[in-house]
Every structure is written in C-alpha cells, then in structure tokens.
PQR file of N, CA, C, O and H, with PARSE charges and radii, in Angstrom:
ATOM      1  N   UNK A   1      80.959  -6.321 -53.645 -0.4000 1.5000
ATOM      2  CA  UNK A   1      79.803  -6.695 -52.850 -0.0000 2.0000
ATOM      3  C   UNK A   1      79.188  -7.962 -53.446  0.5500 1.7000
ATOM      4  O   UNK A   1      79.065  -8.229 -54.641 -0.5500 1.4000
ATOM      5  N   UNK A   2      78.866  -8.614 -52.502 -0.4000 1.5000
ATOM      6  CA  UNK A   2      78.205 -10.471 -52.899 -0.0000 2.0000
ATOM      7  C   UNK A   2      76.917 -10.053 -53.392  0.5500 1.7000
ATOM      8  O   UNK A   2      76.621  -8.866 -53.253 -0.5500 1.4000
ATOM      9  H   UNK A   2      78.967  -8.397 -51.531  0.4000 1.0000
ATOM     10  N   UNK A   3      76.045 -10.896 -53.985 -0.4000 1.5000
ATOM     11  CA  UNK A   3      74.992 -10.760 -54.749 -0.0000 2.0000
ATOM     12  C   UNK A   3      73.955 -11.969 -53.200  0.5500 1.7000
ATOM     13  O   UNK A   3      73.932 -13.111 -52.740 -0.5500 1.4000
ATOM     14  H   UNK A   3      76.286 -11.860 -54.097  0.4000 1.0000
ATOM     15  N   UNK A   4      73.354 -10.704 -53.052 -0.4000 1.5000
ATOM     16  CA  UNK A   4      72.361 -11.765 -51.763 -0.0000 2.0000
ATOM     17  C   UNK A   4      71.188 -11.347 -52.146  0.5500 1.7000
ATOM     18  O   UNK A   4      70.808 -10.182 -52.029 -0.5500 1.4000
ATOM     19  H   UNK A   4      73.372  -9.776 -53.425  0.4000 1.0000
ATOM     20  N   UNK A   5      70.548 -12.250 -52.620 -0.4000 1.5000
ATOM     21  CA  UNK A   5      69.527 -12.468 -53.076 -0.0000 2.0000
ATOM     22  C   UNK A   5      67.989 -11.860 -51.979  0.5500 1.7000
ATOM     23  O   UNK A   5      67.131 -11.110 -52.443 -0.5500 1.4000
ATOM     24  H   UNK A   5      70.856 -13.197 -52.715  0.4000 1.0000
ATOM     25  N   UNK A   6      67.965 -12.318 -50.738 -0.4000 1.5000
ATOM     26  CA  UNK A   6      67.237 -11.925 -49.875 -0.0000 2.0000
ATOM     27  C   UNK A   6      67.565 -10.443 -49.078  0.5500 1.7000
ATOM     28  O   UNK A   6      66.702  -9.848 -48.432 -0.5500 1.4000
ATOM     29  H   UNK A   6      68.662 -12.927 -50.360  0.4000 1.0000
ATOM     30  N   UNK A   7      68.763 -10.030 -49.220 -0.4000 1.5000
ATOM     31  CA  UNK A   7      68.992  -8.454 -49.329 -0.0000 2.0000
ATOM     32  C   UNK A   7      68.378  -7.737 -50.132  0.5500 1.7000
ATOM     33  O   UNK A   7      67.615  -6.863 -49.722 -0.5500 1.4000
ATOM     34  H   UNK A   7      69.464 -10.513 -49.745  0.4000 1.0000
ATOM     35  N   UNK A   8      68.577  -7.952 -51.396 -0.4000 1.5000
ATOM     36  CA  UNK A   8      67.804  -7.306 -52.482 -0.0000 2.0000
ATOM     37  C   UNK A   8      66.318  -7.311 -52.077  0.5500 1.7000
ATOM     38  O   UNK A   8      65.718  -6.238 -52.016 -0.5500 1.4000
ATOM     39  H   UNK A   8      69.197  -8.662 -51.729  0.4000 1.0000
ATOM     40  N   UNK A   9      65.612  -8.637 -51.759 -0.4000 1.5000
ATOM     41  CA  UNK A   9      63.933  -8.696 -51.384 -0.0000 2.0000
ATOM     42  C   UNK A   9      63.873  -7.762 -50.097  0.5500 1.7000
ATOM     43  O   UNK A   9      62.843  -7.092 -50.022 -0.5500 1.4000
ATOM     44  H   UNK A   9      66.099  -9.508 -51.808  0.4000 1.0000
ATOM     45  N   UNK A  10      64.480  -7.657 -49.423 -0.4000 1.5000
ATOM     46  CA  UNK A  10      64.527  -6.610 -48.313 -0.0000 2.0000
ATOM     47  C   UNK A  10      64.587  -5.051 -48.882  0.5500 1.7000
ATOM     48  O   UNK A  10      63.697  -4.203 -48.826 -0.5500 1.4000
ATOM     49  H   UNK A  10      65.316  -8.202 -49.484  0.4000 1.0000
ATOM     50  N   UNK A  11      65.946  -4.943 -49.458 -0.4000 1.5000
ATOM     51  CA  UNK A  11      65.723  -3.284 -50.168 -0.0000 2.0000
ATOM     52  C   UNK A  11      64.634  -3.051 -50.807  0.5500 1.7000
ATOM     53  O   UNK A  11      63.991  -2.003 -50.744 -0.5500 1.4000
ATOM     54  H   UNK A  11      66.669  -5.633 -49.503  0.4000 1.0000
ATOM     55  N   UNK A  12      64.285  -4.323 -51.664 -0.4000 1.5000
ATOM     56  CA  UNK A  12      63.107  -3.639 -52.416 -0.0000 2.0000
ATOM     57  C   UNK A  12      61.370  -3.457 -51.919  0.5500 1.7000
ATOM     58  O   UNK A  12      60.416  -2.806 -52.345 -0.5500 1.4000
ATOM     59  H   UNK A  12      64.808  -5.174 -51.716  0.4000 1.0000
ATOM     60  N   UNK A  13      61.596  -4.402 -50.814 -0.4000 1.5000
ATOM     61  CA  UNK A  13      60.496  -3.795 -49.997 -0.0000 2.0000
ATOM     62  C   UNK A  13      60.096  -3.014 -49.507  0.5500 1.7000
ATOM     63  O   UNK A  13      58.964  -2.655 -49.184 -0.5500 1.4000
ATOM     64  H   UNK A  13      62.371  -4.930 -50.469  0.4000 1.0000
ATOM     65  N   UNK A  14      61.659  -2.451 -49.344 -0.4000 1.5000
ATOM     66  CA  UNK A  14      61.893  -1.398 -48.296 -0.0000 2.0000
ATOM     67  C   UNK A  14      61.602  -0.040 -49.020  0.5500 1.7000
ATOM     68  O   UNK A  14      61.459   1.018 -48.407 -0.5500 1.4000
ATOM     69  H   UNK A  14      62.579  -2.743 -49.607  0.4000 1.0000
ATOM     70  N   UNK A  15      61.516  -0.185 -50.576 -0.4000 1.5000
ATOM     71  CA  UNK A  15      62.023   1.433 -51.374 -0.0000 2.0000
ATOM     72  C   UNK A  15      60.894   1.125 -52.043  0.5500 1.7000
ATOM     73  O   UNK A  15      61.104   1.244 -53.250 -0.5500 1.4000
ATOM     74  H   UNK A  15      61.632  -1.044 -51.074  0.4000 1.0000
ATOM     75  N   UNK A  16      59.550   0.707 -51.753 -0.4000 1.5000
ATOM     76  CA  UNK A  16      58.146   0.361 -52.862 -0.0000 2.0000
ATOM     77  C   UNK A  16      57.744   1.786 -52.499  0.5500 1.7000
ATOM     78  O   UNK A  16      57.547   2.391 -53.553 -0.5500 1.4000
ATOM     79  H   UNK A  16      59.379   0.611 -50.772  0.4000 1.0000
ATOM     80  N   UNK A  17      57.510   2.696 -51.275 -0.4000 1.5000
ATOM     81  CA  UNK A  17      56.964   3.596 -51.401 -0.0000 2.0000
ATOM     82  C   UNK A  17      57.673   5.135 -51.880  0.5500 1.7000
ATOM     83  O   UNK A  17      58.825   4.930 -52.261 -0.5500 1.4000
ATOM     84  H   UNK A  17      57.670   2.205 -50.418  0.4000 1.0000
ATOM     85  N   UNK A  18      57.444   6.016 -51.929 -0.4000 1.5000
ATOM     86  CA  UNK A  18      58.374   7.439 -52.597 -0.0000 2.0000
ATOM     87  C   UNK A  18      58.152   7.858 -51.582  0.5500 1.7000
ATOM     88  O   UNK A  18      59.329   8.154 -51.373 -0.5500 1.4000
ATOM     89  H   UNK A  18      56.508   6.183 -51.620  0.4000 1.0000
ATOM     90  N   UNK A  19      57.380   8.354 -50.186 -0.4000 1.5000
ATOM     91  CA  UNK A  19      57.806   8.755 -49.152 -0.0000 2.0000
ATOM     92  C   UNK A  19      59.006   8.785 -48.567  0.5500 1.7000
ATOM     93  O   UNK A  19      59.325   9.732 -47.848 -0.5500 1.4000
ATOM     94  H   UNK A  19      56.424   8.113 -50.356  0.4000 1.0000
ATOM     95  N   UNK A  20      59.706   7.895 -48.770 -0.4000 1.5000
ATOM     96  CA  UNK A  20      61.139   8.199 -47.666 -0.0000 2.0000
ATOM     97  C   UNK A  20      60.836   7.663 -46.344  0.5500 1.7000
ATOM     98  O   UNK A  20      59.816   7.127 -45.912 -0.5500 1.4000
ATOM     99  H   UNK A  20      59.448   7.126 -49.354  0.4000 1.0000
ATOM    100  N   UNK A  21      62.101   7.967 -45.731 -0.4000 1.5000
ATOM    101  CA  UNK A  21      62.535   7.672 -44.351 -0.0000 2.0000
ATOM    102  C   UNK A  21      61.646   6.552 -43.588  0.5500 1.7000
ATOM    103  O   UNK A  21      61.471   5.506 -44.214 -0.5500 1.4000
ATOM    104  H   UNK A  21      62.930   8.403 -46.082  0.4000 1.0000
ATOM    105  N   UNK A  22      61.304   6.616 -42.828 -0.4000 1.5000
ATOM    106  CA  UNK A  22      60.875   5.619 -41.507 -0.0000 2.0000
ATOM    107  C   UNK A  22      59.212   5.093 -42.301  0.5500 1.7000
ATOM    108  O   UNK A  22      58.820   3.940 -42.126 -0.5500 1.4000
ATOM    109  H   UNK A  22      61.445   7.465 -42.319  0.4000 1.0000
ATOM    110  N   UNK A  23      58.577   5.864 -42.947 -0.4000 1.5000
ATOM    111  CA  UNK A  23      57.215   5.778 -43.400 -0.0000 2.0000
ATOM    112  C   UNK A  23      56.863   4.876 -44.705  0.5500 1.7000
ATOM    113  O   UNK A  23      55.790   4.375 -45.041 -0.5500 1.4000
ATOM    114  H   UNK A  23      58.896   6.801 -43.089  0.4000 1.0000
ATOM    115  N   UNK A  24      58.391   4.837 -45.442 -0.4000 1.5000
ATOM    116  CA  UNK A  24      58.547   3.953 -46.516 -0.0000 2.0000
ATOM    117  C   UNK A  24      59.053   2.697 -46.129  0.5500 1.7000
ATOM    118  O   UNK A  24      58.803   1.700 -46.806 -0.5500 1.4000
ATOM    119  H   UNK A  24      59.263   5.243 -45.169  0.4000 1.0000
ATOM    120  N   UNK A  25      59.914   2.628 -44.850 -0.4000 1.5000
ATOM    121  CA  UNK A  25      60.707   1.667 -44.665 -0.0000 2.0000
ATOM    122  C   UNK A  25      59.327   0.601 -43.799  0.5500 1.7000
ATOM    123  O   UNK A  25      59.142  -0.607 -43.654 -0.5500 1.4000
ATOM    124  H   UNK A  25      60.117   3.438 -44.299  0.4000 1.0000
ATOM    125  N   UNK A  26      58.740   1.615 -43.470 -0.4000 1.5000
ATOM    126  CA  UNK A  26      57.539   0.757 -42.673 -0.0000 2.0000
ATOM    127  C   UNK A  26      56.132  -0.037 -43.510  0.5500 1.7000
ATOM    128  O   UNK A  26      55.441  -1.040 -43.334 -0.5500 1.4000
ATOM    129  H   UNK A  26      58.890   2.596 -43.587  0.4000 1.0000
ATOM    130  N   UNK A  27      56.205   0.910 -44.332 -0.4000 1.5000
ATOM    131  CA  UNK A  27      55.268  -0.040 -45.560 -0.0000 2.0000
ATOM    132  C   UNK A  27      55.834  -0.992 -46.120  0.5500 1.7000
ATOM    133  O   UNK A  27      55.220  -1.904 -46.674 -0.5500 1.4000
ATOM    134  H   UNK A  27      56.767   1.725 -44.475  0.4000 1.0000
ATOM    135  N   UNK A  28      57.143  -0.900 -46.046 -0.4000 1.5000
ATOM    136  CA  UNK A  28      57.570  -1.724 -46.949 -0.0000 2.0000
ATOM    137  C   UNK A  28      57.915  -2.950 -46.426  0.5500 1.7000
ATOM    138  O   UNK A  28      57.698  -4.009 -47.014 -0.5500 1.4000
ATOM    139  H   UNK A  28      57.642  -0.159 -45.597  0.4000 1.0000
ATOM    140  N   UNK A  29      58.548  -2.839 -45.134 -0.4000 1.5000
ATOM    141  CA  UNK A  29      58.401  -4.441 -44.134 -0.0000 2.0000
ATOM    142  C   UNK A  29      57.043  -4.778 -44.133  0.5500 1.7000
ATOM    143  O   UNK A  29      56.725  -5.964 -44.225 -0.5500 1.4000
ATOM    144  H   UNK A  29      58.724  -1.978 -44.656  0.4000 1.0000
ATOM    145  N   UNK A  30      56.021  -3.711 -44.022 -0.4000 1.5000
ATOM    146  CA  UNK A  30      54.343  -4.647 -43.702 -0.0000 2.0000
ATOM    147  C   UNK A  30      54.122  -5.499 -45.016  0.5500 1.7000
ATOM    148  O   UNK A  30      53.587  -6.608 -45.001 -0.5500 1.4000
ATOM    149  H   UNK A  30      56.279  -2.748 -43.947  0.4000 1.0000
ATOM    150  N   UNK A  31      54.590  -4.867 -46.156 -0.4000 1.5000
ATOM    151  CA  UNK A  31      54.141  -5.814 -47.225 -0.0000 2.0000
ATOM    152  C   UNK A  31      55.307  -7.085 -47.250  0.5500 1.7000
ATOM    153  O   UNK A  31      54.748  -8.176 -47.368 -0.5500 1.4000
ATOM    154  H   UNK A  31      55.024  -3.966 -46.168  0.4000 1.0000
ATOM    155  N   UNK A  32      56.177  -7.136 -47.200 -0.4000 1.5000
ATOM    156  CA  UNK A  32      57.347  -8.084 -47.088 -0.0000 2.0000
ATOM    157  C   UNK A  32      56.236  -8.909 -45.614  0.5500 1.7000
ATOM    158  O   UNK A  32      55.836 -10.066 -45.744 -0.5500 1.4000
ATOM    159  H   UNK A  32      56.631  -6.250 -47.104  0.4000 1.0000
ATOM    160  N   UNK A  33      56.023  -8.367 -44.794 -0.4000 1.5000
ATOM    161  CA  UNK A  33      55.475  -9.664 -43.798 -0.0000 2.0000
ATOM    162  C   UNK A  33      54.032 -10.007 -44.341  0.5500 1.7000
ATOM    163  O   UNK A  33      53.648 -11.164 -44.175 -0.5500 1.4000
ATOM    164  H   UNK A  33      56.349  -7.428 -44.689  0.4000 1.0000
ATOM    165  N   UNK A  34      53.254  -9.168 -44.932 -0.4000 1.5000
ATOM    166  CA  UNK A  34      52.269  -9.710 -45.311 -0.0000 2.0000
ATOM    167  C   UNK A  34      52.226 -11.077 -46.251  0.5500 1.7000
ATOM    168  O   UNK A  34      51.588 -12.118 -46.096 -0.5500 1.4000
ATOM    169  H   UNK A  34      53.566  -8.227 -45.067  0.4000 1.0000
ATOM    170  N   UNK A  35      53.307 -10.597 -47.455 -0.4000 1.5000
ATOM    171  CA  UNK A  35      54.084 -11.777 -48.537 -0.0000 2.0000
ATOM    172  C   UNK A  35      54.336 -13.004 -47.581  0.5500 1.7000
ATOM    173  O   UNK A  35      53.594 -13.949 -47.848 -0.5500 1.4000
ATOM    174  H   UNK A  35      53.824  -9.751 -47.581  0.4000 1.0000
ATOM    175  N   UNK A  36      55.256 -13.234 -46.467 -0.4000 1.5000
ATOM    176  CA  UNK A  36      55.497 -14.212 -45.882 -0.0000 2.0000
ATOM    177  C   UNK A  36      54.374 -14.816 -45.208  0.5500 1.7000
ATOM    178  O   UNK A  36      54.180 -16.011 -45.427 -0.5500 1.4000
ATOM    179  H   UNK A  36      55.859 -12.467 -46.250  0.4000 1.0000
ATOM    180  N   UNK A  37      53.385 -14.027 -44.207 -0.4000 1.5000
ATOM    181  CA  UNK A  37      52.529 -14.630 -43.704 -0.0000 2.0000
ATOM    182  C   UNK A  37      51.329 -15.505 -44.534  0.5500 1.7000
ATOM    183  O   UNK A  37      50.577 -16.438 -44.253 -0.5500 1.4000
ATOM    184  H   UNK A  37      53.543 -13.056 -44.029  0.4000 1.0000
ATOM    185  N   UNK A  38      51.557 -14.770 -45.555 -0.4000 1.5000
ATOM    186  CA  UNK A  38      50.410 -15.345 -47.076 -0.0000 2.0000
ATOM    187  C   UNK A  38      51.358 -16.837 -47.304  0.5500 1.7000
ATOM    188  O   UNK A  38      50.779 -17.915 -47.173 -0.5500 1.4000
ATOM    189  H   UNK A  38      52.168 -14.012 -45.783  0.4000 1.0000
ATOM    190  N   UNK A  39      52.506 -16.802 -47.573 -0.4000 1.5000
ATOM    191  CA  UNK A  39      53.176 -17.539 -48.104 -0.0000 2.0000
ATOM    192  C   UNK A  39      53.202 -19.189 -46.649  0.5500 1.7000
ATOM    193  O   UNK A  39      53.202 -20.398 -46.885 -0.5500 1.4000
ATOM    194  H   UNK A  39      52.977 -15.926 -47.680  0.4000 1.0000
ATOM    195  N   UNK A  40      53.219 -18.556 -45.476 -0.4000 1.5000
ATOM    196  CA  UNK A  40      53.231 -19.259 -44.611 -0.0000 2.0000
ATOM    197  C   UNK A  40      51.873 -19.798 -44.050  0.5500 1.7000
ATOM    198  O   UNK A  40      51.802 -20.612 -43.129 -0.5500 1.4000
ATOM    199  H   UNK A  40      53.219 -17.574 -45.284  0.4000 1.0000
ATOM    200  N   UNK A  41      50.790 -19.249 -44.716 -0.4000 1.5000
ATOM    201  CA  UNK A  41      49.390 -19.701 -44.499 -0.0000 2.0000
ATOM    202  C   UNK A  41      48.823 -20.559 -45.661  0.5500 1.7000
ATOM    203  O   UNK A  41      47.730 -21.114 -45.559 -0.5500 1.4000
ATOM    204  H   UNK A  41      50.848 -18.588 -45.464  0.4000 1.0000
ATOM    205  N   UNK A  42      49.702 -20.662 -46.915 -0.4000 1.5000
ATOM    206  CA  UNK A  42      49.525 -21.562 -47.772 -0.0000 2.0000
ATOM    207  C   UNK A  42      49.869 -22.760 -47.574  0.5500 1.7000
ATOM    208  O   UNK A  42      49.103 -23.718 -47.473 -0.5500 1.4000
ATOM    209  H   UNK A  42      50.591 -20.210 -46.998  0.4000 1.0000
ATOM    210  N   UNK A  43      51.400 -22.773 -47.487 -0.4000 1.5000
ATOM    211  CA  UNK A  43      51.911 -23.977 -47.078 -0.0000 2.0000
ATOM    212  C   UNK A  43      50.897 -24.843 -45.683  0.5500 1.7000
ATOM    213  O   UNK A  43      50.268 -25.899 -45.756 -0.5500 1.4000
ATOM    214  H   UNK A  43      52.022 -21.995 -47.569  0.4000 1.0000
ATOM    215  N   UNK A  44      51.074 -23.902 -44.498 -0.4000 1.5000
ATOM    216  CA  UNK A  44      49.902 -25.006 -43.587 -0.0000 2.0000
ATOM    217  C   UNK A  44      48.426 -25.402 -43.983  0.5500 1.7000
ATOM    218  O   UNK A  44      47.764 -26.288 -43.442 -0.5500 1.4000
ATOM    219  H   UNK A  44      51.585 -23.044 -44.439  0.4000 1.0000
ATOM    220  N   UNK A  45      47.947 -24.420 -45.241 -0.4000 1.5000
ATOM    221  CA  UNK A  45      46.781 -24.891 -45.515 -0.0000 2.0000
ATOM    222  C   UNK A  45      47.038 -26.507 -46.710  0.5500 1.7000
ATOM    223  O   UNK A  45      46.218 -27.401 -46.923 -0.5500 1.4000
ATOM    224  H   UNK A  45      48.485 -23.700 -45.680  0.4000 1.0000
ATOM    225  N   UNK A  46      47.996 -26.407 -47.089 -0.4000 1.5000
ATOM    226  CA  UNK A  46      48.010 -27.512 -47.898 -0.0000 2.0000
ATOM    227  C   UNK A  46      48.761 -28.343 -47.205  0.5500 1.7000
ATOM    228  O   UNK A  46      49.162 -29.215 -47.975 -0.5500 1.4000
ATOM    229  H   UNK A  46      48.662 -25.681 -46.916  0.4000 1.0000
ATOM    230  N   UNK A  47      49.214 -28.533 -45.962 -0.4000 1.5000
ATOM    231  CA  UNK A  47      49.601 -29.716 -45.170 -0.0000 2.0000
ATOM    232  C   UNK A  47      48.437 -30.420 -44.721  0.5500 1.7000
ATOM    233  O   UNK A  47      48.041 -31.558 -44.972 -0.5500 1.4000
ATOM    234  H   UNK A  47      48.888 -27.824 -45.336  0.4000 1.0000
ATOM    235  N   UNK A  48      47.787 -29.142 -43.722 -0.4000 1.5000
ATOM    236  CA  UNK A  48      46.317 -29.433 -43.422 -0.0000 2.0000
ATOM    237  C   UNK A  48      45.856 -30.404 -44.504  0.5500 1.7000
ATOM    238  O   UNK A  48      45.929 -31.623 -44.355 -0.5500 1.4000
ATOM    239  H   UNK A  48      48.109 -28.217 -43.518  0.4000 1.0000
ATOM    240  N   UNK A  49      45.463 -29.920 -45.403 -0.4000 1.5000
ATOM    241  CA  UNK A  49      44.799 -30.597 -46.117 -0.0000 2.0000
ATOM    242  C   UNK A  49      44.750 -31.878 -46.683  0.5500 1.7000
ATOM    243  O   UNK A  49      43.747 -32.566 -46.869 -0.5500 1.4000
ATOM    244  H   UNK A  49      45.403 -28.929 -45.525  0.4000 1.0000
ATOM    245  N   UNK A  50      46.901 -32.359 -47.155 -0.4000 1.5000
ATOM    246  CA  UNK A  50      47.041 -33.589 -46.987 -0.0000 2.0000
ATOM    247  C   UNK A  50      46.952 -34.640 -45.687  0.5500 1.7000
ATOM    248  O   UNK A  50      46.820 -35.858 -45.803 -0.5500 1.4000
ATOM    249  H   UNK A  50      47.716 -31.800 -47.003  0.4000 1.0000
ATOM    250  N   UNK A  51      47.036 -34.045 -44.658 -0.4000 1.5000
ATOM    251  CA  UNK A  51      46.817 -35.195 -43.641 -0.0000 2.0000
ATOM    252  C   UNK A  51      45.866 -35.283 -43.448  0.5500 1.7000
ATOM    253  O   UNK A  51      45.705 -36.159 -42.598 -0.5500 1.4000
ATOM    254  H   UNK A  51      47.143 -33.055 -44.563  0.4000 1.0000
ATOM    255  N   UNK A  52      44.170 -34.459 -44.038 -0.4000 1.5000
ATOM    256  CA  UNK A  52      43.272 -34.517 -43.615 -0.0000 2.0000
ATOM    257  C   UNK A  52      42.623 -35.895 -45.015  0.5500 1.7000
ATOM    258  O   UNK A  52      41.823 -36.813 -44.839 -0.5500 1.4000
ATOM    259  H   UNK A  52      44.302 -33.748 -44.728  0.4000 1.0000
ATOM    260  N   UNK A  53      43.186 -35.593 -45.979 -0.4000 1.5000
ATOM    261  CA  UNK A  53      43.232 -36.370 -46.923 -0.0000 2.0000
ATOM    262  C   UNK A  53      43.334 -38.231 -46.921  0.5500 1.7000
ATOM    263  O   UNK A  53      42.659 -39.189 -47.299 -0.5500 1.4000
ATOM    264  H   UNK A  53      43.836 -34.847 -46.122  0.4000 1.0000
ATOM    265  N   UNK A  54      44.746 -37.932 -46.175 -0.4000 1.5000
ATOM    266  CA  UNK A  54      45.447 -39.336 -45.802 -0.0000 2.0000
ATOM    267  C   UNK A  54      44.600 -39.781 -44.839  0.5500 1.7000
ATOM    268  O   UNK A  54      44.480 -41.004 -44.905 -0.5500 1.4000
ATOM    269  H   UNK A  54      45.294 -37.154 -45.867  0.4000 1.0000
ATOM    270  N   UNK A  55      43.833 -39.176 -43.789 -0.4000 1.5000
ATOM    271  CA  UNK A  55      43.175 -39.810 -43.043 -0.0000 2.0000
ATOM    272  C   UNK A  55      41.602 -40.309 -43.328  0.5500 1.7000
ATOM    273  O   UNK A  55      40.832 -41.181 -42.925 -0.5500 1.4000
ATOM    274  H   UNK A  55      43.931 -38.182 -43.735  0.4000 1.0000
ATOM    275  N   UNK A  56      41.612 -39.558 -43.972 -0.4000 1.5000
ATOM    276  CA  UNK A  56      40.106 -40.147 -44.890 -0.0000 2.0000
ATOM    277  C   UNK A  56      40.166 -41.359 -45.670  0.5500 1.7000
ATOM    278  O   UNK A  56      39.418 -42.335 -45.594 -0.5500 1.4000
ATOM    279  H   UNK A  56      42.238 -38.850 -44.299  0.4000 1.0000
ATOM    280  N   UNK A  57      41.294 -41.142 -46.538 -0.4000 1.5000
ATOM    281  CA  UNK A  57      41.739 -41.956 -47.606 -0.0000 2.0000
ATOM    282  C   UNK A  57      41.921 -43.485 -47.218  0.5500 1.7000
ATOM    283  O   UNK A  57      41.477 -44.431 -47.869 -0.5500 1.4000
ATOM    284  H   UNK A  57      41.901 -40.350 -46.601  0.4000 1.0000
ATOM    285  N   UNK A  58      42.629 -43.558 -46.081 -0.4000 1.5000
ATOM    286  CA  UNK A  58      43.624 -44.567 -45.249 -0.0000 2.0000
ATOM    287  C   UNK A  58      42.775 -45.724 -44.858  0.5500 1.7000
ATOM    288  O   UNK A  58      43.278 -46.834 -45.032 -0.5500 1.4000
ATOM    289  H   UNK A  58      42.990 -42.791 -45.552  0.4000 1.0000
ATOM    290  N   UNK A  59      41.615 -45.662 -44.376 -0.4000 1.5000
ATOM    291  CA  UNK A  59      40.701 -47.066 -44.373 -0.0000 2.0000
ATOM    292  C   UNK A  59      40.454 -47.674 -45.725  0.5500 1.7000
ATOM    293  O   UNK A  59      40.655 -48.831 -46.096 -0.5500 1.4000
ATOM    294  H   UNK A  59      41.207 -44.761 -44.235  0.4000 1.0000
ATOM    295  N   UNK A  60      40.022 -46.746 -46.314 -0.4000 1.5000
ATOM    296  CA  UNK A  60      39.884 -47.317 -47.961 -0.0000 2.0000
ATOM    297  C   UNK A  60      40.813 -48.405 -48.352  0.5500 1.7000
ATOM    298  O   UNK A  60      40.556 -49.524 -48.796 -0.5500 1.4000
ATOM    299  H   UNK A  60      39.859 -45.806 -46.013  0.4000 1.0000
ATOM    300  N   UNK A  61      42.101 -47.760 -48.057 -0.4000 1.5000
ATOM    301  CA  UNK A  61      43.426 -48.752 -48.712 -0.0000 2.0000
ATOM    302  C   UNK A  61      43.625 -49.271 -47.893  0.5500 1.7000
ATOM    303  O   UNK A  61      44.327 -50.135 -48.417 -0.5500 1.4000
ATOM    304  H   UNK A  61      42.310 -46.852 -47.696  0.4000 1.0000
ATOM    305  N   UNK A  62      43.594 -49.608 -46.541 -0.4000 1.5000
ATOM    306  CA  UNK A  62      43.862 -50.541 -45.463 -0.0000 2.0000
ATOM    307  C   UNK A  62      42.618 -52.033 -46.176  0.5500 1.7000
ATOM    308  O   UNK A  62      42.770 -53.253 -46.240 -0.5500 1.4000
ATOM    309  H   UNK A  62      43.023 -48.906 -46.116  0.4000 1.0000
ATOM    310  N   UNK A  63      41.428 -51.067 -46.599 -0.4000 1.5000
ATOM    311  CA  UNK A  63      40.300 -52.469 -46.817 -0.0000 2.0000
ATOM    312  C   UNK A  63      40.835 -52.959 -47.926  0.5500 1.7000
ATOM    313  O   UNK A  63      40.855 -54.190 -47.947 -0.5500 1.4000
ATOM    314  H   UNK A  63      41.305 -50.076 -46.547  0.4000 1.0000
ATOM    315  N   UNK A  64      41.393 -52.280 -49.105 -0.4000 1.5000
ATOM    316  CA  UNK A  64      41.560 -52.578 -50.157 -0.0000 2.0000
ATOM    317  C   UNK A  64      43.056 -53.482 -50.098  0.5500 1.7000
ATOM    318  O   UNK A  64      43.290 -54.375 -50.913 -0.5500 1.4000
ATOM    319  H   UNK A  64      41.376 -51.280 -49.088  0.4000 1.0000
ATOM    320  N   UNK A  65      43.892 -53.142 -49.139 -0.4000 1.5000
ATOM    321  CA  UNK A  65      44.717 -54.419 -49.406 -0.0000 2.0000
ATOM    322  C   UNK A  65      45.004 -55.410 -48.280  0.5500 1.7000
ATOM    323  O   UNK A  65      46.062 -55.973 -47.995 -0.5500 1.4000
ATOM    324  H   UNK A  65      43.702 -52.417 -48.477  0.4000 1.0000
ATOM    325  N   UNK A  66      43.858 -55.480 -47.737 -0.4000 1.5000
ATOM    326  CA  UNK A  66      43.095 -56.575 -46.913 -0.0000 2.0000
ATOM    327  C   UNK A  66      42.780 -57.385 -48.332  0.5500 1.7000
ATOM    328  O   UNK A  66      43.433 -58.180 -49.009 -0.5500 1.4000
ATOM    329  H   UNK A  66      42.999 -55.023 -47.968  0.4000 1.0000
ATOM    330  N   UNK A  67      41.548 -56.834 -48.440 -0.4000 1.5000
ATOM    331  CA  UNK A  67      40.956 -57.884 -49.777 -0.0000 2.0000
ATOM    332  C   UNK A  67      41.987 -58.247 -50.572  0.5500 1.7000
ATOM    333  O   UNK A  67      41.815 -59.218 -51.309 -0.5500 1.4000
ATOM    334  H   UNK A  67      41.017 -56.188 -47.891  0.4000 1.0000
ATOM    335  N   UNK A  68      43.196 -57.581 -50.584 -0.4000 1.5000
ATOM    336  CA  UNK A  68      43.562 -58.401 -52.087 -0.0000 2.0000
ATOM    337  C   UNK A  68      44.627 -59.244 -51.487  0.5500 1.7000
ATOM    338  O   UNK A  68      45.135 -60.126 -52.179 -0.5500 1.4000
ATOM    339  H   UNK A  68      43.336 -56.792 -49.986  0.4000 1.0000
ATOM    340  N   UNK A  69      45.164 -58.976 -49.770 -0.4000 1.5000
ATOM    341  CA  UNK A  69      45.752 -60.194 -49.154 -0.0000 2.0000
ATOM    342  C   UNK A  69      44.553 -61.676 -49.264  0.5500 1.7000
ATOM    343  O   UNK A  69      44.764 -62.777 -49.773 -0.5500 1.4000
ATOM    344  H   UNK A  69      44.752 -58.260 -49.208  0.4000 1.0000
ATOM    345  N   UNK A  70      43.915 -61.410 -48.914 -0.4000 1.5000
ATOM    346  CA  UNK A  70      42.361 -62.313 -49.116 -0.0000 2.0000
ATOM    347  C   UNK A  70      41.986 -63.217 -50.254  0.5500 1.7000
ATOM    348  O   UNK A  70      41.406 -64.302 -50.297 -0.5500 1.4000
ATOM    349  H   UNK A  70      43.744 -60.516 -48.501  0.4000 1.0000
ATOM    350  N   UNK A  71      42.557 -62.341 -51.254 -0.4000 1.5000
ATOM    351  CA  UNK A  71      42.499 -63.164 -52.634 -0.0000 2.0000
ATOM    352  C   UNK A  71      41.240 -63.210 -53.092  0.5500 1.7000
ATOM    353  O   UNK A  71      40.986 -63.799 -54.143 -0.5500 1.4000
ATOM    354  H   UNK A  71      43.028 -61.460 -51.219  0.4000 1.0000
TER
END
C-alpha cells in the first residue's frame, strides 16, 4: 500500500472520536471541514488584506517616483 499522505488526514479525522460507526465518522469530517474552512478563511483574509494594502500604498509610490523622475 502507497503512503498517501491526505488518506491518512482523512482516517485520522475520521477515528478522533471512540464512538464508532456513522457518529465518529461524522465528527470527524466536521472537524476536517472546519480545519479547511479556517484554513481557507485565512488565506482570503490575508489576500484581502494585501490588495487592500497595495491600494493604499500605491499613490504614495506613484508620487514618490514621480518626484524622483523630477529630480
């Protein structure tokens, strides 16, 4: 058997609770989607944040290398 890395993050999501059957397998995807949705609300918060950045930023350095075309 191949070593799959994201299989394993699946089983082990899947076997976090000692209940068993359908009741373990179901906690254990909610936390596996919770992990991703966390993971996927970071990343857009720090995109957000750089383009909100760059657009603030972006006159600054537009003036600033005006002036130094300017001499």
């Amino acid at each position: 058997m191949t070593d799959d890395p994201m299989r394993d993050l699946l089983e082990e999501a899947t076997t976090t609770v000692a209940t068993g059957g359908d009741v373990g397998r179901t906690v254990g995807l909610a936390s596996l989607l919770s992990l991703v949705t966390g993971s996927v609300a970071t990343v857009t918060a720090a995109t957000i944040a750089l383009v909100v950045l760059l657009f603030v930023l972006s006159p600054f350095a537009f003036l600033l290398g005006f002036g130094l075309l300017l001499g």
